[in-house]
C-alpha positions in Angstrom: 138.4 -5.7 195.1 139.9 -9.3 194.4 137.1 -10.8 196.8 136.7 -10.8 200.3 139.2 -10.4 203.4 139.9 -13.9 204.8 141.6 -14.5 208.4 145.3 -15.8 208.5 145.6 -19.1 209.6 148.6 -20.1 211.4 151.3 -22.5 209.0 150.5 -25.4 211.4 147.0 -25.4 210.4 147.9 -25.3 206.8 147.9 -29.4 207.0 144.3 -29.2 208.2 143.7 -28.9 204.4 143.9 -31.8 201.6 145.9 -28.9 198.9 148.0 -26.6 198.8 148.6 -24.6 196.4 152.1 -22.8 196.0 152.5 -19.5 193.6 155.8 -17.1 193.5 155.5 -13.5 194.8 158.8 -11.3 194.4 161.1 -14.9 194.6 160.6 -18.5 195.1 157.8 -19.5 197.4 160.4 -20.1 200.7 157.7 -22.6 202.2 157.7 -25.3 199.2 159.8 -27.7 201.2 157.7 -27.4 204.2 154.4 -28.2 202.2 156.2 -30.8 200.3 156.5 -32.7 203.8 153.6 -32.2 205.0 150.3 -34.5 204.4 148.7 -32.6 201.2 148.6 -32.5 197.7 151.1 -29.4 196.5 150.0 -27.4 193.7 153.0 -25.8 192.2 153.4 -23.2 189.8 155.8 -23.5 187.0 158.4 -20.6 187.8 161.3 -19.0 186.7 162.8 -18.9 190.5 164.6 -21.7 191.3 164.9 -23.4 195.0 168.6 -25.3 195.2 166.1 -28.9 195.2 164.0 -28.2 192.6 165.8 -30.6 189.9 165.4 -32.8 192.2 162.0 -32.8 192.3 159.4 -33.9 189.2 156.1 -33.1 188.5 153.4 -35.6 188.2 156.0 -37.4 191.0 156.3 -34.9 194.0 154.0 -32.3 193.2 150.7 -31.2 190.3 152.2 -28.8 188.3 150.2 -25.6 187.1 151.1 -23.0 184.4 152.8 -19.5 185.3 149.8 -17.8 184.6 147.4 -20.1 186.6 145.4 -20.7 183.4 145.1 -24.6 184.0 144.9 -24.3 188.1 141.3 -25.3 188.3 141.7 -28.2 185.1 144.9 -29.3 187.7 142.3 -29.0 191.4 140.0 -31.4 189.1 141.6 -33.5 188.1 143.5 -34.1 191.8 139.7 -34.3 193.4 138.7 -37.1 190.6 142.3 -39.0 191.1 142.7 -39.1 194.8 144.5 -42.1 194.7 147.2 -41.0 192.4 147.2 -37.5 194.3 147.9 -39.3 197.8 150.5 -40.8 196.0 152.1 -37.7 194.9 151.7 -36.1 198.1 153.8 -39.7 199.9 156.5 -38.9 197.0 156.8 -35.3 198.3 157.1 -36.0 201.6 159.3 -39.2 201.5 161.7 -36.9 199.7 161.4 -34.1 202.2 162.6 -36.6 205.0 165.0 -37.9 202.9 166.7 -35.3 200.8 166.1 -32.1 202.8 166.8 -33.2 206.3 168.7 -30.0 208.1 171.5 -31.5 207.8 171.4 -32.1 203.9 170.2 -28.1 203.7 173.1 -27.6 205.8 175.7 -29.1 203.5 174.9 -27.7 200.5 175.1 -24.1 202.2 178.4 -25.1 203.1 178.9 -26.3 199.6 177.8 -23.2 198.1 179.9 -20.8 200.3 183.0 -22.9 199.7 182.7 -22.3 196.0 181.6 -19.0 196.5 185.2 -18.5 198.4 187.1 -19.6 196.0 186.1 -17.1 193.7 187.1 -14.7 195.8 190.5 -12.7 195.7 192.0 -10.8 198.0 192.9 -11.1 201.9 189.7 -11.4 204.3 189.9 -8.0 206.4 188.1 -9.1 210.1 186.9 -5.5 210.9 185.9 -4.4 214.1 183.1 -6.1 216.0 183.6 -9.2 213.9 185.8 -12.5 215.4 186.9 -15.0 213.4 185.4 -18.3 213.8 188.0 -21.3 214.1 188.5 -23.9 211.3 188.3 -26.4 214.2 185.0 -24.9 216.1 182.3 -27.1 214.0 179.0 -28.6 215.3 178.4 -29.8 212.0 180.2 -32.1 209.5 179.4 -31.7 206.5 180.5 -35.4 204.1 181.1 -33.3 201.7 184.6 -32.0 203.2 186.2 -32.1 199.5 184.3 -30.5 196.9 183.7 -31.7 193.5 182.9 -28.9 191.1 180.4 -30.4 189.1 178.2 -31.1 192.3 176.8 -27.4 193.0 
């Protein structure tokens, strides 16, 4: 036994707490961006999975960084509790770039990126098979700015 049984807490309440601490199970951690906005300190593991934002964000700047094999977690929790200054400072730069850089609408546009340069990739004639409709070019509720894609940008 790894210790005792603790209750789950809702996500909302995680924000209750002054860390959080992010660590990768089969992929990336999917709720980095949502801890990154919120009002603690993230704790993030160095990893070898990779979230489509994560050159964009530094260590030291948007989050503590921790090694993959959590040898330096507590040296990291220390030195966050002794700092709290620079720590709430880290935490601001994490969530200024959430509301800046990871609106919907900017997740949005690089899924449309990525799917545009997935198709064209692809070969061949699109067979719509039954119980699918094709969507019209024209039927959009969102625009992405990025209409015209520059290779170098995914």
């Amino acid at each position: 036994m790894y210790g005792d049984i603790v209750p789950k807490i809702p996500f909302r309440e995680f924000f209750d707490y002054k860390f959080q601490i992010t660590v990768d199970g089969m992929v990336s951690a999917y709720r980095v961006p949502f801890i990154l906005g919120g009002p603690s300190v993230v704790f993030k593991q160095d990893s070898f999975f990779y979230e489509h934002f994560y050159a964009d964000i530094e260590p030291w700047v948007h989050y503590v960084p921790f090694n993959h094999n959590l040898n330096n977690l507590i040296q990291r929790l220390n030195w966050a509790q002794e700092n709290d200054h620079l720590a709430h400072i880290i935490s601001e730069n994490a969530r200024h770039f959430v509301r800046t850089e990871l609106k919907p609408s900017d997740v949005y546009c690089y899924v449309y990126r990525l799917f545009n340069r997935y198709a064209e990739k692809q070969y061949g004639k699109v067979e719509v098979r039954k119980g699918m409709h094709e969507l019209s070019k024209k039927r959009s509720c969102f625009k992405c700015p990025y209409n015209t894609l520059n290779k170098s940008e995914l």
